[in-house]
C-alpha positions as CSV (number, residue, x, y, z in Angstrom):
1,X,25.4,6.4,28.2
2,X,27.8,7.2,25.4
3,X,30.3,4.6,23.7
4,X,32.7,5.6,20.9
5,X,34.7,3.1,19.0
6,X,37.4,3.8,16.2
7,X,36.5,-0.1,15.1
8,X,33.7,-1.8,14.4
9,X,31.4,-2.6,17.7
10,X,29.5,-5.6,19.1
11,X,26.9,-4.8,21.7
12,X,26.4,-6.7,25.0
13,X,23.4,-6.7,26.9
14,X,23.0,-4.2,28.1
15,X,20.2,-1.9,30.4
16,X,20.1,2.0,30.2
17,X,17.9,3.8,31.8
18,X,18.4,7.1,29.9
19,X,19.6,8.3,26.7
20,X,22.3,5.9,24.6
21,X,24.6,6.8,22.0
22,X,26.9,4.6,19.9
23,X,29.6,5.9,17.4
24,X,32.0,4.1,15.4
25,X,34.5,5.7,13.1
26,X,35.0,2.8,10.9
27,X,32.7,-0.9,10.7
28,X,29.6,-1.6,11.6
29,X,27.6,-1.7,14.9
30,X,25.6,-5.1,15.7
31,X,24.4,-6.5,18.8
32,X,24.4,-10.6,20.3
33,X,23.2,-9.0,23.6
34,X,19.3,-7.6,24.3
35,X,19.6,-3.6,24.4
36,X,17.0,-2.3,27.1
37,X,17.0,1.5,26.9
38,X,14.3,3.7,28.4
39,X,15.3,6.9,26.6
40,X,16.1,8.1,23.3
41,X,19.2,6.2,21.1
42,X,21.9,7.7,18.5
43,X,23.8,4.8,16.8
44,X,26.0,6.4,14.4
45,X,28.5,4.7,11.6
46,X,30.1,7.1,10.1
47,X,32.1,4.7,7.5
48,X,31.0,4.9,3.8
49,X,28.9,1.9,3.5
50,X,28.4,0.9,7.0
51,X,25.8,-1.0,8.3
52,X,23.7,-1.2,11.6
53,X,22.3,-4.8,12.9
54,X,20.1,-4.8,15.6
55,X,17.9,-7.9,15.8
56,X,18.1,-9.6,19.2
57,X,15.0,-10.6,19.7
58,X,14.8,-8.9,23.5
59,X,15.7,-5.4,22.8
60,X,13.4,-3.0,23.8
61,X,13.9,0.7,23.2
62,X,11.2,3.1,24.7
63,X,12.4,6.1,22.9
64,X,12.8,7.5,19.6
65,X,15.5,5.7,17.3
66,X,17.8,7.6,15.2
67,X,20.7,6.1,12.6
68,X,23.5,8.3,10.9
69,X,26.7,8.4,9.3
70,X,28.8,10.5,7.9
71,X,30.0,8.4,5.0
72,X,26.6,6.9,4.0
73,X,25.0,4.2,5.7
74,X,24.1,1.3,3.6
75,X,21.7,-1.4,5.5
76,X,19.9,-0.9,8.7
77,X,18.3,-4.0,10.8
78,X,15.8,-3.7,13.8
79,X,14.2,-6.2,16.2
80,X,12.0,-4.0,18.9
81,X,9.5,-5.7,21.8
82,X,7.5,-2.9,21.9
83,X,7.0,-0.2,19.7
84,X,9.7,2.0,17.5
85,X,9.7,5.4,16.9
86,X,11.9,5.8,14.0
87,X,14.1,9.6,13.3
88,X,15.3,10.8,10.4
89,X,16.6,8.4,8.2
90,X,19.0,8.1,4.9
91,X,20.4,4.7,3.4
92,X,22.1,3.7,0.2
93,X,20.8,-0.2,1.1
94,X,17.9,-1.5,2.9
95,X,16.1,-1.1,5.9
96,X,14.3,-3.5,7.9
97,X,12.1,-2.9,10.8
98,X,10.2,-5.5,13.4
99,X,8.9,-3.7,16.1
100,X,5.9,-5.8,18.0
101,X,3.8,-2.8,19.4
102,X,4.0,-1.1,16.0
103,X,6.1,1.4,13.8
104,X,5.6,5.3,14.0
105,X,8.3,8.1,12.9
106,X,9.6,11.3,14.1
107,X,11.8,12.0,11.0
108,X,11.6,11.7,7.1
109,X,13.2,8.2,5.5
110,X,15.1,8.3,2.5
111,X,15.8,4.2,2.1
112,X,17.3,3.7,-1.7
113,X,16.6,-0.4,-1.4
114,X,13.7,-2.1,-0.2
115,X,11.7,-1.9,3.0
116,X,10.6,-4.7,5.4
117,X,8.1,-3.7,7.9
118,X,6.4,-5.7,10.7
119,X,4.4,-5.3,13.5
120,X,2.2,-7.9,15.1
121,X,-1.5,-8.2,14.2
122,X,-3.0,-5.8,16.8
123,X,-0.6,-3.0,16.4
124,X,0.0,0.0,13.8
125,X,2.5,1.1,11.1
126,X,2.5,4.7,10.7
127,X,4.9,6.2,8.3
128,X,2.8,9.4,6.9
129,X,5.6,12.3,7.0
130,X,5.4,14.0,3.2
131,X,9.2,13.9,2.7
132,X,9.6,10.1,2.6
133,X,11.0,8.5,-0.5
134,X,11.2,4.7,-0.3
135,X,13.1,3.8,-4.0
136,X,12.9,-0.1,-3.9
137,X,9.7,-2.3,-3.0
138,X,7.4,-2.0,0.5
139,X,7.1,-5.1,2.6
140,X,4.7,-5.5,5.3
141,X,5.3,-8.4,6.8
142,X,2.2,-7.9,9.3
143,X,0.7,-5.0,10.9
144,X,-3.4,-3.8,11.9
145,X,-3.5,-0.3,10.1
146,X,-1.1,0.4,8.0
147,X,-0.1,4.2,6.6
148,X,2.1,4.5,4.3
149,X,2.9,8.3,2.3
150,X,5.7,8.4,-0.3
151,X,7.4,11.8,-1.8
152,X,7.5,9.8,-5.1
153,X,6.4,6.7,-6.7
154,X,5.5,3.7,-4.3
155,X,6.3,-0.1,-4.7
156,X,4.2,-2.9,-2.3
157,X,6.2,-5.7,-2.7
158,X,3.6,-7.8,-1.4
159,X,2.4,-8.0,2.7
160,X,-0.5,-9.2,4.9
161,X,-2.8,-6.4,6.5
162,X,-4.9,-6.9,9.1
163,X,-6.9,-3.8,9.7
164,X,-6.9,-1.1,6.8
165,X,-4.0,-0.2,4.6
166,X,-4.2,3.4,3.2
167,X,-0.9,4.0,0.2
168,X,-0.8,8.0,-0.8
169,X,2.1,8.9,-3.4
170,X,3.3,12.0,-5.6
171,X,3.9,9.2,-8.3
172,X,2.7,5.5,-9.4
173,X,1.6,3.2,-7.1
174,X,2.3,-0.7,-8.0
175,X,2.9,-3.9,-6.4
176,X,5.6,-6.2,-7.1
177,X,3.8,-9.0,-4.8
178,X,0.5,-10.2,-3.6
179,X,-1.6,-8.1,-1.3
180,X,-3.9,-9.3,1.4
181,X,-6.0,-6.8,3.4
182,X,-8.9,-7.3,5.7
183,X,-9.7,-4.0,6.3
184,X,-10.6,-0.9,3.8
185,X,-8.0,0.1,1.0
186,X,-7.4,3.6,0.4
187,X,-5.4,4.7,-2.6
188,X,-4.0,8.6,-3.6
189,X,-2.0,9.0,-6.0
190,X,-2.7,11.9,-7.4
191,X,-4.9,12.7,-10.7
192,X,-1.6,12.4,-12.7
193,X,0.0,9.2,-11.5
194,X,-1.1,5.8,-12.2
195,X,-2.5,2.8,-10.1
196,X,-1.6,-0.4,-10.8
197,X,-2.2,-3.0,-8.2
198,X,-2.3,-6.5,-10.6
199,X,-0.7,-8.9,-8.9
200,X,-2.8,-12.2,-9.1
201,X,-2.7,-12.6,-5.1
202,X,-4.2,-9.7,-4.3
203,X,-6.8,-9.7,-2.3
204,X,-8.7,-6.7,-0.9
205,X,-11.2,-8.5,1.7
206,X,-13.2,-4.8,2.0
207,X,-13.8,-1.8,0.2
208,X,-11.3,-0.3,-2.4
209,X,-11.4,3.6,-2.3
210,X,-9.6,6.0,-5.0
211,X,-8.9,9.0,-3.4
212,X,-7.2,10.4,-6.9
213,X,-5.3,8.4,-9.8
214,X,-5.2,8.2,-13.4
215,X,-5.0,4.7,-15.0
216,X,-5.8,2.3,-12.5
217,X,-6.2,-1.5,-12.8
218,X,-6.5,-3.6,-9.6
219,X,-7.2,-7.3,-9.6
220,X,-8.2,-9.5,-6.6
221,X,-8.2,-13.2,-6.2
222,X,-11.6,-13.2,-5.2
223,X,-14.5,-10.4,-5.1
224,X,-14.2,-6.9,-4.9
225,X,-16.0,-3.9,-3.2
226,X,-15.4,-0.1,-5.1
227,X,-15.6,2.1,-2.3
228,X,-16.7,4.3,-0.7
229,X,-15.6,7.1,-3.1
230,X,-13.2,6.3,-6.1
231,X,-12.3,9.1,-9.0
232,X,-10.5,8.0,-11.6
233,X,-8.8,10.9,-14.1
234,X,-8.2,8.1,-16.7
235,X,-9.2,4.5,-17.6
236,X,-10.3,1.8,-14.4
237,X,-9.3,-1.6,-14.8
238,X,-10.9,-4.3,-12.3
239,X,-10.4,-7.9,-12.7
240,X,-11.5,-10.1,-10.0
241,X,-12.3,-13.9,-9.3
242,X,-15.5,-13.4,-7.8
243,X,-18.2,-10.4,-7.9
244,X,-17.9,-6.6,-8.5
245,X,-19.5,-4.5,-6.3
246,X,-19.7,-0.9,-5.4
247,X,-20.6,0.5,-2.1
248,X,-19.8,3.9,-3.1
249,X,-19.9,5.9,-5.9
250,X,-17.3,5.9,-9.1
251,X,-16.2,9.0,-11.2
252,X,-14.2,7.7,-13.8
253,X,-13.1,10.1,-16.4
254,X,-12.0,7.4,-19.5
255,X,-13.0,3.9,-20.1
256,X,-14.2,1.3,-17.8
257,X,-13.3,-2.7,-18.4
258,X,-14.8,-5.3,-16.2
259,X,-13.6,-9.0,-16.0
260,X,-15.2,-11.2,-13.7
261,X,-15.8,-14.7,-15.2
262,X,-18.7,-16.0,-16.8
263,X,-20.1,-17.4,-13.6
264,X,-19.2,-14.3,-11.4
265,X,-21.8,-10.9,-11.4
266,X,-21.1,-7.4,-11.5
267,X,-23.1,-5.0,-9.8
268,X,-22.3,-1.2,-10.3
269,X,-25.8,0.2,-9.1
270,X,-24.5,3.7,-7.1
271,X,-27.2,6.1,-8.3
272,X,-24.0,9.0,-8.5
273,X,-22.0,6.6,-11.3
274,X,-20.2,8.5,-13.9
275,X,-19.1,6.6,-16.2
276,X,-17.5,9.4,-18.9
277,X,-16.1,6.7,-21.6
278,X,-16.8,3.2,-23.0
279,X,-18.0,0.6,-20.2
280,X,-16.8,-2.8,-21.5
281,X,-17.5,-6.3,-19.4
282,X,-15.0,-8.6,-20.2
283,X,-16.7,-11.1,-18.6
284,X,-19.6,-11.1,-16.1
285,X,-22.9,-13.0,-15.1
286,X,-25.4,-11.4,-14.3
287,X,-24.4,-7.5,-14.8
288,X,-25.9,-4.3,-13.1
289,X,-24.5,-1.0,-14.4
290,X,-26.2,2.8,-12.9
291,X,-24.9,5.7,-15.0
292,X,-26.1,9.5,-13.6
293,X,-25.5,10.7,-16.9
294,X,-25.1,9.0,-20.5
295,X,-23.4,5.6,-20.8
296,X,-21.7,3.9,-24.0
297,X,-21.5,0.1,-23.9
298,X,-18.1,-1.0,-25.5
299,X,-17.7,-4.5,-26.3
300,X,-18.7,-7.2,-23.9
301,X,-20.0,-10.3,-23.3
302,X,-22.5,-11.1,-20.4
303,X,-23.7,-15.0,-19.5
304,X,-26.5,-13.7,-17.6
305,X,-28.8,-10.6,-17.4
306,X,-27.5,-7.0,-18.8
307,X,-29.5,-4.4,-16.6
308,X,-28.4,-0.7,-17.4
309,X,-30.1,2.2,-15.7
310,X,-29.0,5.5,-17.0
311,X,-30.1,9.4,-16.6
312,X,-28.9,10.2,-20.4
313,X,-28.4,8.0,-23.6
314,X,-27.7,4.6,-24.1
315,X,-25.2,4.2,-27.1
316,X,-22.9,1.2,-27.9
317,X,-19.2,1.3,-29.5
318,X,-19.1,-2.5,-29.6
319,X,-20.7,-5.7,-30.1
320,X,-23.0,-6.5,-26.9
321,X,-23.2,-10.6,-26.4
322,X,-25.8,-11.0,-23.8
323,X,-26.7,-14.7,-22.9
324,X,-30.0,-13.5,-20.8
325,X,-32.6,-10.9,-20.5
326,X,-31.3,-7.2,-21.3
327,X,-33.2,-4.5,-19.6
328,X,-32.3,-0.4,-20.6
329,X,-34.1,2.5,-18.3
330,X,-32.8,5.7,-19.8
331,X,-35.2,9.0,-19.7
């Protein structure tokens, strides 16, 4: 089915059990009526600044989804019962996507304002194509796995994660609003670009894995896990409510600082460790640190025990407050 309309259109229910294409030369294209399509559909605005509102809450399209418009579209709105395969893709606004079986793409998306994604708890986002470029902040309202691969810098403005969320960039990665993710967290952004995932909400329920990053700082609300395999180019940051752990091994090329309250301990104990500048503790109980090579200890202070196991020197480049036992093991 094909509809062409030199105004703006307003879609009635409608059921089409083929392809479907919509084109309007000037005014948007919006829908009070469920759209039901089992093939592929083209809506297409081709006014500058047009927009394209979708969100019954009964339309279901089987196929893939594609927007356009010659003059620039500006905002694009989606509501999908199942899941939404999403084409090529360039706006000047914001895009919004709820699609209950889960998000994929077929094309790259160029969005220049924020992103709202959701799925329901059992199903996937996947948006992984190298060429996309989301400019304003990421939101995932709710999805199980979540992929996410930007051609630049990357913004989480905050979202709720299910299963595992894994962010790969070719520039910073940050978060403009609280994370919370059950599953693993997997970060790339390159031995260049920066990490910083500080938001006080955060929570990263399981294991936190650098793939590649320079200066990274991360902070959970309540414990964290290092994991399985993190290498940091430049200085690691970790604050966290509750314990430090590590359930992999960490290459960190600069400095290491560790705040976990006083009450809170930090255990670092991977045999591989590399710890290439100053480890400091913030704040820590009882604190475990395993270097494969030298360590130096910069300033910290430790209510509990200070354990340090290295396979080179132990050296210290500032003032060491230990309120327990201190144990060194260094050949």
């Amino acid at each position: 089915m094909t509809l062409v309309d030199v105004n703006a259109i307003n879609l009635g229910a409608s059921t089409v059990t083929g392809n479907y294409s919509v084109t309007v030369t000037a005014g948007d294209i919006s829908n009070s009526g469920a759209l039901v399509v089992t093939g592929n559909s083209t809506f297409t605005a081709n006014a500058a600044g047009a927009n394209i509102d979708l969100v019954n809450l009964n339309n279901n399209f089987s196929g893939t989804v594609a927007f356009g418009g010659t003059g620039g579209l500006a905002n694009v709105a989606i509501f999908d019962l199942s899941g939404l395969d999403l084409g090529a893709l360039t706006l000047t606004g914001n895009l919004s996507v709820d699609a209950a079986l889960g998000i994929t793409q077929s094309g790259d998306l160029s969005i220049g304002g924020t992103t709202d994604l959701g799925a329901n708890i059992a199903s996937n986002i996947l948006l992984n194509r190298a060429g996309n470029n989301f400019v304003g902040g990421v939101f995932v309202t709710s999805g199980n796995n979540v992929t996410l691969v930007d051609a630049n810098t990357l913004d989480l403005a905050g979202g709720t994660v299910s299963g595992n969320l894994s962010l790969t960039s070719n520039g910073a990665i940050t978060d403009s609003g609280g994370l919370a993710v059950t599953g693993t967290t997997t970060l790339a952004a390159g031995a260049a670009n920066d990490i910083t995932l500080d938001s006080v909400g955060n929570n990263f329920v399981n294991a936190v894995g650098i793939i590649s990053g320079r200066n990274v700082t991360l902070v959970d609300a309540n414990a964290i896990d290092l994991g399985p395999t993190s290498t940091v180019s430049g200085n690691l940051s970790v604050t966290a409510n509750g314990a430090i752990s590590d359930s992999g091994s960490l290459v960190v090329t600069g400095t290491t600082t560790l705040a976990t309250g006083a009450a809170n301990n930090i255990t670092l104990d991977n045999g591989l460790n590399n710890f290439g500048g100053a480890v400091s503790i913030t704040s820590g109980n009882n604190v475990t640190l395993v270097n494969a090579d030298g360590i130096d200890l910069g300033a910290s202070n430790v209510s509990g025990n200070f354990s340090v196991t290295t396979g080179g020197a132990v050296t210290d480049s500032g003032n060491l407050i230990i309120g327990g036992t201190t144990t060194v093991t260094a050949p």
